[in-house]
NUVO-74172 format. One record per atom (N, C-alpha, C): residue in three letters; x, y, z. Coordinates in steps of 0.02 Angstrom, whole numbers, plus 32768, in hexadecimal, padded with zeros to 4 digits. Example, Ala and Ser with C-alpha at 12.3 -4.5 7.8 and 13.67 -1.06 7.14 Angstrom:
% NUVO-74172
ALA82947EE48186ALA82677F1F8186ALA82947F5B8186SER82827F908162SER82AC7FCB8165SER82858002818A
% end
This chain:
% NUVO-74172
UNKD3EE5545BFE4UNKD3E8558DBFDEUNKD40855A4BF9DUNKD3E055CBBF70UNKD3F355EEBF34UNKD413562FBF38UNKD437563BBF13UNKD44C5681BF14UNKD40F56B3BEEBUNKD3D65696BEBDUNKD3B756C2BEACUNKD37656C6BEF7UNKD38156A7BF2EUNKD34F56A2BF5FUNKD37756F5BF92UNKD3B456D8BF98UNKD3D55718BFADUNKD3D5575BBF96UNKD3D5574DBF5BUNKD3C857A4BF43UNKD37F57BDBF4AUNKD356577CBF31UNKD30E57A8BF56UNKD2F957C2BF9FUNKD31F5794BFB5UNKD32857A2C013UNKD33257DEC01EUNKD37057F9BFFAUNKD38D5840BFF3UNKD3685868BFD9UNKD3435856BFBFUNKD31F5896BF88UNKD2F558A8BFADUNKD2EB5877BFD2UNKD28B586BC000UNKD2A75893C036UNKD2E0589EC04AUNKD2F358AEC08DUNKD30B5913C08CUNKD3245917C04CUNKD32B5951C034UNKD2F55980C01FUNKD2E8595CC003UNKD2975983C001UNKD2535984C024UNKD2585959C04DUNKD22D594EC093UNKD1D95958C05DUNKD1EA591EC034UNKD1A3591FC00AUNKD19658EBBFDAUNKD17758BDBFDBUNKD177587CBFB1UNKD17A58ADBF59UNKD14158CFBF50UNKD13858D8BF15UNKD1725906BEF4UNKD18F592CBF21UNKD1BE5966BF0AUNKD210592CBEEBUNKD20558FCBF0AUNKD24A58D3BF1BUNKD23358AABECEUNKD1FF587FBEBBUNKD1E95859BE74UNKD2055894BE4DUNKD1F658CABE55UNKD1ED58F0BE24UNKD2405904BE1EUNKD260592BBE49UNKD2AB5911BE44UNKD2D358DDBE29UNKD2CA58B1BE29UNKD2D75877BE22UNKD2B75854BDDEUNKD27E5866BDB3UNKD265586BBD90UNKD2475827BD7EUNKD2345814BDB0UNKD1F057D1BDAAUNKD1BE57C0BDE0UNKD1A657A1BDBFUNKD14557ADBDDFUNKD1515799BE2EUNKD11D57D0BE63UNKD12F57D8BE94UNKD1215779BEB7UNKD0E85764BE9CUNKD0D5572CBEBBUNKD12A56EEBEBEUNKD14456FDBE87UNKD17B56C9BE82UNKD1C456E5BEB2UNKD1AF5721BEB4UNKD1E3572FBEEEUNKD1D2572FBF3BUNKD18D5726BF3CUNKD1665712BF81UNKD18256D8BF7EUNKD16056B8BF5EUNKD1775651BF5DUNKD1CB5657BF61UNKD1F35673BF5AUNKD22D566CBF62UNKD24C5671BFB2UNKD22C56B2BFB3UNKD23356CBBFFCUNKD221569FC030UNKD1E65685C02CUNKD1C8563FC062UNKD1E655FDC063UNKD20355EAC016UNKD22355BCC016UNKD27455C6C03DUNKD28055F5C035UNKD2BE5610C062UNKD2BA55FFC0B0UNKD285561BC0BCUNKD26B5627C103UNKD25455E0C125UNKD23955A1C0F5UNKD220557BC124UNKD27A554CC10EUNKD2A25553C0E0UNKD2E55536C0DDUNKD3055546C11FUNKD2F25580C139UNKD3295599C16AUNKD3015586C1AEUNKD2CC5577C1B3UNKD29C556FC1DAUNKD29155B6C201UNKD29355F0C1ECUNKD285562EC201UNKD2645667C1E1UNKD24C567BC212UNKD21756BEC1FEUNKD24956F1C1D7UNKD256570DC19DUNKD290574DC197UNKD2675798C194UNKD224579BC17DUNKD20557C1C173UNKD1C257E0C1B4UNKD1C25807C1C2UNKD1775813C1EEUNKD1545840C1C0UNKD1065813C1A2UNKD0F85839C160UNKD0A6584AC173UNKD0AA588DC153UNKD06258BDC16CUNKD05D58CFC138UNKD02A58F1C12BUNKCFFF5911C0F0UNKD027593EC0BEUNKD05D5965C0D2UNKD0665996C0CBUNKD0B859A1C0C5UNKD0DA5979C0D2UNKD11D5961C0E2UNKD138591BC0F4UNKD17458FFC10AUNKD19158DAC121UNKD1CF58E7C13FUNKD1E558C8C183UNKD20158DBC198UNKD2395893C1CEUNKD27358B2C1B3UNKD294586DC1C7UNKD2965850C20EUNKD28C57FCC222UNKD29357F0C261UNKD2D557F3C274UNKD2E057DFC2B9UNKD32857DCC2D5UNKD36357ACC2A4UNKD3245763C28AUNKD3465738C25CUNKD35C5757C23BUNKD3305794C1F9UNKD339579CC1C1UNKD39257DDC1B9UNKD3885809C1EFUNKD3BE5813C217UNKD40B57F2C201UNKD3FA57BDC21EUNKD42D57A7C226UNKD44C5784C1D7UNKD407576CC1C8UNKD42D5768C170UNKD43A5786C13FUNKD42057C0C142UNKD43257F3C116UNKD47C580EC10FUNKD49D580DC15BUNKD4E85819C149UNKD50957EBC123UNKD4FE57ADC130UNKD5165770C10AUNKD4FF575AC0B3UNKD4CE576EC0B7UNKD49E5778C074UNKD4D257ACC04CUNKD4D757E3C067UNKD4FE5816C032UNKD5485800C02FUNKD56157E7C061UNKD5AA57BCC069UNKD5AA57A1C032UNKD5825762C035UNKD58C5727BFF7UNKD589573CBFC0UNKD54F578CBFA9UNKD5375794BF67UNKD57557B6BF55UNKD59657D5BF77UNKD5C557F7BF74UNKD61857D8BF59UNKD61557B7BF91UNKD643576CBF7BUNKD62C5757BF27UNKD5F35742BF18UNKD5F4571DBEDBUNKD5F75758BE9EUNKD5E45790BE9CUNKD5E557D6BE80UNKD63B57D4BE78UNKD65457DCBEBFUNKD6AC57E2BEA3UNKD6C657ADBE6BUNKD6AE5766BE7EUNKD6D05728BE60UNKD6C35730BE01UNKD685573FBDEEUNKD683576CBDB5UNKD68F57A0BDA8UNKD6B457DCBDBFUNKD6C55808BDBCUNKD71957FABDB2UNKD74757D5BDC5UNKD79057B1BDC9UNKD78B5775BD81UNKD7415770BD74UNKD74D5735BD35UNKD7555775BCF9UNKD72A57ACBCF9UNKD72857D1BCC7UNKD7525808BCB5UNKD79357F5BD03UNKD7C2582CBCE9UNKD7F45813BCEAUNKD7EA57D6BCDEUNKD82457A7BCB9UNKD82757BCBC65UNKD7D357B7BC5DUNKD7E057D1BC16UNKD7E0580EBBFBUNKD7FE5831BC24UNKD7F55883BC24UNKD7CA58ADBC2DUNKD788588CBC43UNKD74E58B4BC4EUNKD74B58C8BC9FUNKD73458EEBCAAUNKD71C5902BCFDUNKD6C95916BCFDUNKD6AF58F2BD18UNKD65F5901BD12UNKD64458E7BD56UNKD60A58FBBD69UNKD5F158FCBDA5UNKD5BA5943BDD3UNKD5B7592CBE10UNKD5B1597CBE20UNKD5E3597ABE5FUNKD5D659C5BE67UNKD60659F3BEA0UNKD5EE5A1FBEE1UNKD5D45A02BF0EUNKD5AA5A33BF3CUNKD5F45A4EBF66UNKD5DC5A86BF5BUNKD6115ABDBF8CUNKD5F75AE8BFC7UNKD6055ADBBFFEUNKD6065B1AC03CUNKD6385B45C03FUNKD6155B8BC057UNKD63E5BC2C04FUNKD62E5BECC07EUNKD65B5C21C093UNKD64C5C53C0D6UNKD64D5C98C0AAUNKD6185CB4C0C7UNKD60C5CF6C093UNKD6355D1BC085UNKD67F5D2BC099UNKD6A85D3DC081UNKD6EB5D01C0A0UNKD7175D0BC061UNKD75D5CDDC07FUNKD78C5D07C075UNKD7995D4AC066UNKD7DF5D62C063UNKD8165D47C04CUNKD8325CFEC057UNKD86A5CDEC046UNKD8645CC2BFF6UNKD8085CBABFDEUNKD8055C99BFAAUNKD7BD5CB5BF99UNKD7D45CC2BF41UNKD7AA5CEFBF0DUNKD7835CA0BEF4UNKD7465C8ABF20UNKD72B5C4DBF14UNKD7005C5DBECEUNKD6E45C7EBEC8UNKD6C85C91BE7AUNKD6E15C8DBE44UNKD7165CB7BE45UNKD7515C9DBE06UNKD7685C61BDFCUNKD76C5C3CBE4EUNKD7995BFFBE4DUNKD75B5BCABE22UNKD71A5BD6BE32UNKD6E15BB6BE2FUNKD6D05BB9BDD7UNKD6D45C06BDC6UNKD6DB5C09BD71UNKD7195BD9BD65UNKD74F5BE4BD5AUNKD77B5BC6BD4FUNKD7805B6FBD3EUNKD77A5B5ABD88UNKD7615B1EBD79UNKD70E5AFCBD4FUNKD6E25B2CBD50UNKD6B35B20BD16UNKD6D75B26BCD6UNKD7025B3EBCB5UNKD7075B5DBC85UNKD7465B1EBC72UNKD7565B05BCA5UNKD7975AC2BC9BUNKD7695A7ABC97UNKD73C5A75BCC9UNKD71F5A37BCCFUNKD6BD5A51BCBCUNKD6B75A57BC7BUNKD6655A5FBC6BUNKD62C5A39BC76UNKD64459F8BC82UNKD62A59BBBCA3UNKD61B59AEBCD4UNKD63159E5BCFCUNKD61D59D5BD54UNKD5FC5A0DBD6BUNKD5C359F8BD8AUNKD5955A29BD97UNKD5AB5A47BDF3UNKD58B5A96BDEAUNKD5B45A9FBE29UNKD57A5AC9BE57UNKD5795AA6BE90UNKD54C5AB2BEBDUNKD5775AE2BEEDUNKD5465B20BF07UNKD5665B53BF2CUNKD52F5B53BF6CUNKD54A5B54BFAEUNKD51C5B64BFDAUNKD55C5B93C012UNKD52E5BCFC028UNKD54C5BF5C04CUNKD5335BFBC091UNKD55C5BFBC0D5UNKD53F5BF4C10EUNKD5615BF4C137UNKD5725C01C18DUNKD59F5BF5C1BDUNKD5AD5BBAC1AAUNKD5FC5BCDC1D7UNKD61E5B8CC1EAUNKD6075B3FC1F1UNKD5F75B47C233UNKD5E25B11C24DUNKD5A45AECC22EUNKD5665B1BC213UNKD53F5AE6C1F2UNKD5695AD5C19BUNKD59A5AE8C179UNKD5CC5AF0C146UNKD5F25AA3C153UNKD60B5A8FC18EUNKD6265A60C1B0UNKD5EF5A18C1C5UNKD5BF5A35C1CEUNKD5865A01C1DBUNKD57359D9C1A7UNKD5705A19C174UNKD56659EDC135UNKD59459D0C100UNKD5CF59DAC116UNKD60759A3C0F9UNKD6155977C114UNKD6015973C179UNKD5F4592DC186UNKD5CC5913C173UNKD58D591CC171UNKD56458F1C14CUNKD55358E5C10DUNKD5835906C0E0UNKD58B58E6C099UNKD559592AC06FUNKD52E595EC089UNKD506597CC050UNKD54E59A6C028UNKD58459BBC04BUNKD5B859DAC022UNKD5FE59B5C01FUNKD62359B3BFDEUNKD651599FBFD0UNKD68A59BCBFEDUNKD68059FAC010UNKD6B45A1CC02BUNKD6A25A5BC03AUNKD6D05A80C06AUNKD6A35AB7C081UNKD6E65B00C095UNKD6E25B1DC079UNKD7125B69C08AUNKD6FC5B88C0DEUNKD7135B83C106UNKD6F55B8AC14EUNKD7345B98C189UNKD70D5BC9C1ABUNKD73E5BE0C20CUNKD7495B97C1FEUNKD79D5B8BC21CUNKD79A5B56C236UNKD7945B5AC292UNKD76E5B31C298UNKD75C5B2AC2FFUNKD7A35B0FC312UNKD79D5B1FC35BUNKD7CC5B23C37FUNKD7C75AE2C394UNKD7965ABBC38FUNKD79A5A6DC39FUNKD7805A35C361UNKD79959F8C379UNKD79959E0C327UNKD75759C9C327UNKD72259B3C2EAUNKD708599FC2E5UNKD6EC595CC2CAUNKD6D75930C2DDUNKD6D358E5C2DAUNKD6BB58D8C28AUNKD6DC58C6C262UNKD6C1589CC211UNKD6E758CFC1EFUNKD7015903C1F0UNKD71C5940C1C3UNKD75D5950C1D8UNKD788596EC1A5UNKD7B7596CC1A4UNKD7CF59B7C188UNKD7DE59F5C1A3UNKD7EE5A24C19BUNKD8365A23C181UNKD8515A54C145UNKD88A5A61C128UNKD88F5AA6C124UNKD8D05AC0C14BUNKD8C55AF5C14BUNKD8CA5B27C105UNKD8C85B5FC105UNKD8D25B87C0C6UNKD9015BBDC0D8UNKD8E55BF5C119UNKD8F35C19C118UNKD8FA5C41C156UNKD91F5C66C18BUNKD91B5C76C1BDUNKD9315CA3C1D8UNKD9025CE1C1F5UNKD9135D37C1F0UNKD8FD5D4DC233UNKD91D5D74C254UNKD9015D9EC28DUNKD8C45DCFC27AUNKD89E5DC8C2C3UNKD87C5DE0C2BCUNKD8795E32C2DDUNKD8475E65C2B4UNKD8635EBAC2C5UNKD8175ED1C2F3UNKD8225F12C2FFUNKD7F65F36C329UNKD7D35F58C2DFUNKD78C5F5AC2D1UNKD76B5F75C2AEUNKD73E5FB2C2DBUNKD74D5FEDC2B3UNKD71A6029C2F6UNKD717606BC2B3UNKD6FC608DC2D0UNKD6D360BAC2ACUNKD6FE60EEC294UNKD6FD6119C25FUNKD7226148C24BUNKD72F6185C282UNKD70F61ACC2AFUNKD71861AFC2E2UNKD72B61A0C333UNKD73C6161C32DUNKD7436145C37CUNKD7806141C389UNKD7786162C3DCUNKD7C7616FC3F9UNKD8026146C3D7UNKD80160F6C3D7UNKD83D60D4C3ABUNKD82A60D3C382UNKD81E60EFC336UNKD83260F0C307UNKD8786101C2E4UNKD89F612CC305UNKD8DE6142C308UNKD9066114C31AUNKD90760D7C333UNKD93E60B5C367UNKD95E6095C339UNKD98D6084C345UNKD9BC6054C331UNKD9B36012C338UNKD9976016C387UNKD97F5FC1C3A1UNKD95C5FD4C3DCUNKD9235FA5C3DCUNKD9055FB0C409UNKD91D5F58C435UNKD9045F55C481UNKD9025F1EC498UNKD8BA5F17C496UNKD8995EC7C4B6UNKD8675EB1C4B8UNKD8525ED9C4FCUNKD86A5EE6C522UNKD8545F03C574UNKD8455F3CC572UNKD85F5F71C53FUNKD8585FA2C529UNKD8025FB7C511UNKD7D35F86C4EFUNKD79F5F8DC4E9UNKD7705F68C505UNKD7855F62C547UNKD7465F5DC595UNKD7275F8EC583UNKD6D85F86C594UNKD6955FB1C59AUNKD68F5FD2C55EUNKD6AC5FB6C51AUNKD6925FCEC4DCUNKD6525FA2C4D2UNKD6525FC0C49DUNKD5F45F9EC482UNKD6015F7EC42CUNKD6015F44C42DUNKD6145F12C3EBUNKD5E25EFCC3CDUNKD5F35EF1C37CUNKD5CD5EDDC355UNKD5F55E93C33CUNKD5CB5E62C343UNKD5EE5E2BC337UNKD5B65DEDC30EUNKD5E45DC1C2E8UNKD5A25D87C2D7UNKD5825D71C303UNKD55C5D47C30AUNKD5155D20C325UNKD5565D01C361UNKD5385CD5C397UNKD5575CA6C3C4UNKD5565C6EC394UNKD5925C41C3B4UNKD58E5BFCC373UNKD5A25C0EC326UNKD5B55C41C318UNKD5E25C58C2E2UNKD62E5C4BC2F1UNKD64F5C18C2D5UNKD6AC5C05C2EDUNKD6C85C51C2F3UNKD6C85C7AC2C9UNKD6E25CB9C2E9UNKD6E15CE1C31DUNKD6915CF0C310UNKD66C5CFAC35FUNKD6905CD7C3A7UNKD6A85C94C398UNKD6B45C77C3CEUNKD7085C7CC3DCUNKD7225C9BC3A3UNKD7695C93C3A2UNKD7625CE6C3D1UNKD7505D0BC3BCUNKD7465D51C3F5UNKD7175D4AC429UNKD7075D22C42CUNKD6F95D1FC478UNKD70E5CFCC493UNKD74F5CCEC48DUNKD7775CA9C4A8UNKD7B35CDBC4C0UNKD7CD5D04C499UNKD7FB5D42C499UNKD7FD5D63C4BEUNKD7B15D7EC4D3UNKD7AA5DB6C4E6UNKD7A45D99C547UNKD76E5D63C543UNKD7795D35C57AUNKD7D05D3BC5B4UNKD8005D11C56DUNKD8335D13C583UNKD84E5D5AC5A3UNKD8485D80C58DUNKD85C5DCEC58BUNKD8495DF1C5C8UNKD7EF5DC0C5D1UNKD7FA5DD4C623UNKD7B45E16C60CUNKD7A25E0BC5D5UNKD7705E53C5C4UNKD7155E30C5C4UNKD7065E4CC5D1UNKD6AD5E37C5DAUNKD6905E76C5AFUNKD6875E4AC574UNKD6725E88C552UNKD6295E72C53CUNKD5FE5EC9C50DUNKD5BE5EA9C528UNKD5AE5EB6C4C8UNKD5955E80C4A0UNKD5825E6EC463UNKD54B5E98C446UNKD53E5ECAC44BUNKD4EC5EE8C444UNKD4DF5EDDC3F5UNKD4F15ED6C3CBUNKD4EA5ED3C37EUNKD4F35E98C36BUNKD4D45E64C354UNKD4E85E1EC347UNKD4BD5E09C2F4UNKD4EE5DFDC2DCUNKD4E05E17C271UNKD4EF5DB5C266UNKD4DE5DB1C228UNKD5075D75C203UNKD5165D8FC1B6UNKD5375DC9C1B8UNKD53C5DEEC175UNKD5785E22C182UNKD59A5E09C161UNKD6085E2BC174UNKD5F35E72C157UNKD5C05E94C129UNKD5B25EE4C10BUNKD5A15EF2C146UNKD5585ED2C166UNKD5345EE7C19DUNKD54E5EFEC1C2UNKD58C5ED5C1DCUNKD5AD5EDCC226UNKD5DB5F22C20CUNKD6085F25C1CCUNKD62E5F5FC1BBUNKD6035FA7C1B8UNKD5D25FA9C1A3UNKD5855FD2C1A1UNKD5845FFCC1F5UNKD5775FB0C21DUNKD5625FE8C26BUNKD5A16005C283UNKD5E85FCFC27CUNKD6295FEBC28CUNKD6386029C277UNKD6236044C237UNKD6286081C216UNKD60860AAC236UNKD5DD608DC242UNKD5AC60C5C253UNKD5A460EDC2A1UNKD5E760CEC2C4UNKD5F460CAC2FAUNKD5D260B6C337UNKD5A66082C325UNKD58B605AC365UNKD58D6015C381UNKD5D2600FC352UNKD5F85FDCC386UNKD6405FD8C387UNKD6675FADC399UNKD6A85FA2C377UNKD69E5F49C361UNKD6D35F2FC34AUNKD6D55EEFC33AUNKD7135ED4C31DUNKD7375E9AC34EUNKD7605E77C335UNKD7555E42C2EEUNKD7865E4FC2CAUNKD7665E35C27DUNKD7B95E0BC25AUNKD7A65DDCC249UNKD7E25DD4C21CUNKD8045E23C1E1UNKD84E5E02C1E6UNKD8745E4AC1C7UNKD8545E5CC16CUNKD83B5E15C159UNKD8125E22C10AUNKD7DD5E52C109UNKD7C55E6BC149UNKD78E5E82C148UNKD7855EE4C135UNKD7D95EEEC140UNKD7F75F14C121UNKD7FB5F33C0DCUNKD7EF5F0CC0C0UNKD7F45F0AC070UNKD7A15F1CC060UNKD7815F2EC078UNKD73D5F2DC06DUNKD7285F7CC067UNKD7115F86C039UNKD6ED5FCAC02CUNKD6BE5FD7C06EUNKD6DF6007C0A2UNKD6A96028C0DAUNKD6E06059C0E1UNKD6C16082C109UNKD6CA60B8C142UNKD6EF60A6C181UNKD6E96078C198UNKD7106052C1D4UNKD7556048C1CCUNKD76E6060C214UNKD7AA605EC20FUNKD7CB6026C232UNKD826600CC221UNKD8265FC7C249UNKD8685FDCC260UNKD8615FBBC29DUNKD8A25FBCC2CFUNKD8C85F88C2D3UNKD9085F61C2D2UNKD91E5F47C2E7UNKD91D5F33C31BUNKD90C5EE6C346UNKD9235ED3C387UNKD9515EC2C3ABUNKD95A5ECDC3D9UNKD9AC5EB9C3FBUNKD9AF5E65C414UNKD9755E61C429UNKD9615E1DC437UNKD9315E03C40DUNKD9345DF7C3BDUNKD8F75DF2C3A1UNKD8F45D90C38BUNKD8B55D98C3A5UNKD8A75D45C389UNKD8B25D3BC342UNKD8C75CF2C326UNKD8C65CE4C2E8UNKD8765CC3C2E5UNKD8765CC6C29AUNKD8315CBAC275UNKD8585C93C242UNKD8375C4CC24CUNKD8645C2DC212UNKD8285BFEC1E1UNKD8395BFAC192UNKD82A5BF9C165UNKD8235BACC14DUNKD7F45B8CC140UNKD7F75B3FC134UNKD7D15B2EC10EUNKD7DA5AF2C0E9UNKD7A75ABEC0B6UNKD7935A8AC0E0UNKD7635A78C0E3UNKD7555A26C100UNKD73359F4C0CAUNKD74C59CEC0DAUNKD7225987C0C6UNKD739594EC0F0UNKD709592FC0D9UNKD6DE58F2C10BUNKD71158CAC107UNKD72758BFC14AUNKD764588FC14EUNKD7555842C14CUNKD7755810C13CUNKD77057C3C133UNKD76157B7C0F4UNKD75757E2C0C9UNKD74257C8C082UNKD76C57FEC05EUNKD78B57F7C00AUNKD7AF5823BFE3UNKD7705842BFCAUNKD78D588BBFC9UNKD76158C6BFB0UNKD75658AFBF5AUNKD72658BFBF31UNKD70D58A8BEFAUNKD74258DBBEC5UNKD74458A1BE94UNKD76E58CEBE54UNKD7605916BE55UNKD7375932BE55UNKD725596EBE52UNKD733598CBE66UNKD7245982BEB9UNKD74959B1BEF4UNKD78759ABBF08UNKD7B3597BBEE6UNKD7F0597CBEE0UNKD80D5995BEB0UNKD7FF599FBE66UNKD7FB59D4BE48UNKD8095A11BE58UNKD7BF5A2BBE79UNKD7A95A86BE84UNKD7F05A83BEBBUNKD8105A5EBEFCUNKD83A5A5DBF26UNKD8765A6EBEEBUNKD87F5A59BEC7UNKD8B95A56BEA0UNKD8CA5A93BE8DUNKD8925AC5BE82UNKD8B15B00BE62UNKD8E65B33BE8EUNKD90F5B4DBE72UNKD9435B6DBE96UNKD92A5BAABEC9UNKD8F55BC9BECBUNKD8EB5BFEBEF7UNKD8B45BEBBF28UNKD8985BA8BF33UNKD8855B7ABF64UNKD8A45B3ABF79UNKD8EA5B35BF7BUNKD8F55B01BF89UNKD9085AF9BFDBUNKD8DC5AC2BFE6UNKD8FC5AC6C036UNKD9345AA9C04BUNKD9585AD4C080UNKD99A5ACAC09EUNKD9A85A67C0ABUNKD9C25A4BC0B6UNKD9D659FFC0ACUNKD9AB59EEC0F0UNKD9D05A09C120UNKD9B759F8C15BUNKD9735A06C181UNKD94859D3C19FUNKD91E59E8C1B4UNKD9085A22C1E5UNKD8DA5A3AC20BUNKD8D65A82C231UNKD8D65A5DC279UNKD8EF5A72C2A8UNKD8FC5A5CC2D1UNKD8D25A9AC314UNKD8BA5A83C337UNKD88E5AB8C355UNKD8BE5AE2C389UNKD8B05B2AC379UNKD8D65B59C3ACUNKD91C5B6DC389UNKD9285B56C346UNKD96B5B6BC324UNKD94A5B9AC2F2UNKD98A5BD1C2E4UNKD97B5BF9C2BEUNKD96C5BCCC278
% end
């Protein structure tokens, strides 16, 4: 098995298209077919289920693709540690990110490090948590800004960053806007605006509110932190929100909780292997650096 057989594997698998993947990759599609088959009858397995119009990976191909980006990844670092021996840093940088982080100005941090290391190209993808986490287990990101979950997850390795209570968000008019503190029991039979189900936050308030003993009923369900500040304003819902959410240009007003859940702040990468020059790097800078210790589920 070649490592240039692996990257076509990848290419083929990313782009779910023989010709789109040659062309990526920038040689004639037939020699990256012949690569691909020669792969396939080496391994004695099908990796591809291929139709007119697409391709689409089997259970095999599945299973090698995490390992595929492992190794490429692995051999990517091992030249990346030869070339910053000699002072160079070059490579690329795929980054996950949660549409807002409050604890960290990732843009600046992101200029910054372009503007230190010009050599390393930097990949940005933005998205929940959990698929943010999916894809640093399986190698498409070098690391990922993300909720950390309340339970650990298998191949990744969360570090924490940062960790804040969470407040009552409600409308410029609504009875608690005035309070000092509200409790969680206090807003039985309100009407909430909250992320999607399967959003780590989402799940961190409805674990809360659970505990609290409140059955509350979700009628507004956004994947957009303006969106949700938008209907809160507008007074047709309320919503528990991390305390950053504060700092945000709206109309909405925020309460303090008496019992308020923490929302805590994390990097991941893919545990069993060292994160690549790069992403040890961008880790390095002083206004993302994560705390020593790992996140431990259910601690602030």
């Amino acid at each position: 098995m070649e490592l240039r057989q692996l990257e076509y594997f990848v290419a083929v698998a990313e782009e779910r298209h023989f010709t789109r993947a040659a062309e990526r990759m920038h040689v004639a599609q037939s020699g990256l077919s012949t690569s691909i088959r020669s792969l396939e009858r080496e391994l004695g397995a099908s990796l591809f289920v291929r139709n007119t119009r697409s391709v689409e990976l089997t259970n095999e191909g599945r299973a090698l693709l995490t390992q595929a980006r492992h190794t490429l990844a692995t051999v990517a670092a091992a030249k990346d540690a030869v070339a910053a021996v000699r002072g160079l840093l070059r490579g690329k940088l795929a980054v996950g990110t949660l549409q807002c982080l409050g604890a960290v100005d990732l843009p600046a941090a992101l200029a910054r490090f372009h503007a230190e290391h010009p050599g390393i190209e930097i990949r940005l993808r933005q998205g929940g948590s959990p698929d943010l986490i999916e894809r640093v287990r399986t190698g498409d990101l070098d690391l990922a800004f993300v909720s950390a979950p309340a339970s650990p997850v298998s191949g990744v390795a969360l570090a924490p960053i940062r960790a804040e209570p969470m407040v009552l968000a409600c409308g410029p008019d609504h009875p608690l806007r005035d309070r000092s503190g509200v409790a969680l029991r206090d807003l039985a039979g309100a009407t909430f605006v909250d992320f999607s189900p399967g959003w780590i936050t989402r799940d961190v308030v409805d674990q809360a509110m659970a505990t609290a003993g409140v059955d509350r009923r979700v009628a507004f369900e956004v994947n957009d932190v303006h969106w949700l500040l938008d209907l809160v304003s507008h007074g047709l819902g309320v919503a528990v929100v991390p305390q950053f959410f504060s700092t945000k240009r709206t109309a909405a007003r925020f309460v303090p909780l008496t019992d308020a859940p923490r929302w805590n702040l994390a990097v991941a990468t893919a545990s069993g292997r060292h994160p690549s020059t790069a992403a040890t790097a961008l880790l390095a800078l002083d206004d993302i650096r994560p705390h020593p210790t790992t996140h431990e589920p259910g601690t602030a």
